[in-house]
C-alpha positions in Angstrom: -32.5 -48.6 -38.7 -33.0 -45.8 -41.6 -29.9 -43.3 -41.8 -32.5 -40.8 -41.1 -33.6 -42.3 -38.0 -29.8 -42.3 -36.8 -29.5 -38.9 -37.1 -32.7 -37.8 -35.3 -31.5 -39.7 -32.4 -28.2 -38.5 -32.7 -29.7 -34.9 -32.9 -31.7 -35.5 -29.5 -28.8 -36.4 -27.5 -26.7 -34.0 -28.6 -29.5 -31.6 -27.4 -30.4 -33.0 -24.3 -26.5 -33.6 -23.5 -26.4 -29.7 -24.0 -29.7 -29.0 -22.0 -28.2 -31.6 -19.1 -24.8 -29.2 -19.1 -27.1 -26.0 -19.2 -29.5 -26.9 -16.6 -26.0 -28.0 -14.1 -23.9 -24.9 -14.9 -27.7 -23.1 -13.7 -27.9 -25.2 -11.0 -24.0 -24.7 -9.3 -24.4 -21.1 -8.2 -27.3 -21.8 -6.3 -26.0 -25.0 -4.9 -22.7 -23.5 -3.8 -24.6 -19.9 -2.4 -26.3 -22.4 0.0 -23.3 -24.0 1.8 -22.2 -23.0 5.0 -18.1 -23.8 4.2 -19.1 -21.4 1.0 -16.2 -19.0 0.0 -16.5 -15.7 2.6 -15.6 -12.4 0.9 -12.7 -10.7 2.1 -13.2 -7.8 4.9 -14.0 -4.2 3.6 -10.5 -2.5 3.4 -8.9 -1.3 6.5 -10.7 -3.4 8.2 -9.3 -6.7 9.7 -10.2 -10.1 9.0 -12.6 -11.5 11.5 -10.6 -13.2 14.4 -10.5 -17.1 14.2 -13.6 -18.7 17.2 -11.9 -17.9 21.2 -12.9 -21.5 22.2 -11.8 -24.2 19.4 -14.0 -27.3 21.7 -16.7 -25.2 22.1 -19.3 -27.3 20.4 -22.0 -30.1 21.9 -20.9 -32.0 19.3 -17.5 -32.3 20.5 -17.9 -32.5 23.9 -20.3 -35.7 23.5 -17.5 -37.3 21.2 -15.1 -36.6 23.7 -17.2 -38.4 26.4 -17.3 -41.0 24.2 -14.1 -41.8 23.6 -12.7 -41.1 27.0 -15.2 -43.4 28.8 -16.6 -46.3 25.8 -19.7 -45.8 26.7 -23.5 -44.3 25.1 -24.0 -40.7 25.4 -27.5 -39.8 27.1 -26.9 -35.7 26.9 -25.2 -32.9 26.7 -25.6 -29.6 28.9 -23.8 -26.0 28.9 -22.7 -26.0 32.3 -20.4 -24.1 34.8 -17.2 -25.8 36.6 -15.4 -23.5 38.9 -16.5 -20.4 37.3 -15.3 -21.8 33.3 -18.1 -22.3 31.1 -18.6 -26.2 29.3 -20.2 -28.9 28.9 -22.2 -31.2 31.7 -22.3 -34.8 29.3 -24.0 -37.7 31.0 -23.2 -41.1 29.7 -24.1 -44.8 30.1 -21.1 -46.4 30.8 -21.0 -50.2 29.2 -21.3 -52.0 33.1 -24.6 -50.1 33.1 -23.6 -47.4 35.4 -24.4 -43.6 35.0 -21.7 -41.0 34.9 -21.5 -37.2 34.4 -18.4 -35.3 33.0 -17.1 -32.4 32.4 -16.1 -31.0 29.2 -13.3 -28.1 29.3 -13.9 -26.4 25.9 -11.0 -24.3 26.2 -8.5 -27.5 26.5 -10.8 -29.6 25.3 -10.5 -32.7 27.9 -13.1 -34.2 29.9 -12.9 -34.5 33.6 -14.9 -36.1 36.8 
């Protein structure tokens, strides 16, 4: 290959190495404006910091893992429901010997019960 040719290919990826590291250091704000675990801003002065969430289990999510895990079987839902007056989590799952069960998810303890 010519000495000229060398340096012409040298010369592109030197410029598309810097168009590559242009176009990513674009791309990052965006990217990281877009995520919900994105860096808050603090509170306006005098004014305290938002209190952490009242109910730490209080999420489908978790109430169908605990189910789950408590019981081995396949989760069919997940409900909000009431249990003597405390707000959670009605899951019903298939248990592995094929029966059905419902249970209770307690969001402020975060345990299933019957």
């Amino acid at each position: 290959m010519s000495n000229r040719l060398q340096r012409w290919r040298q010369l592109a990826l030197v410029a598309l190495a810097g168009l590559l590291a242009v176009a990513d250091a674009q791309a990052q704000p965006w990217f990281r404006s877009n995520r919900s675990d994105d860096y808050a801003p603090p509170p306006p002065r005098g004014q305290p910091a938002r209190p952490p969430t009242a109910r730490p289990y209080a999420d489908p999510d978790r109430a169908a893992n605990a189910a789950r895990e408590a019981t081995g079987g396949r989760v069919l839902g997940v409900q909000g429901a009431e249990q003597n007056g405390q707000p959670g989590y009605r899951v019903r799952i298939l248990q592995p010997d094929g029966r059905v069960r419902s249970l209770h998810f307690d969001p402020a303890s975060g345990k299933m019960r019957d």
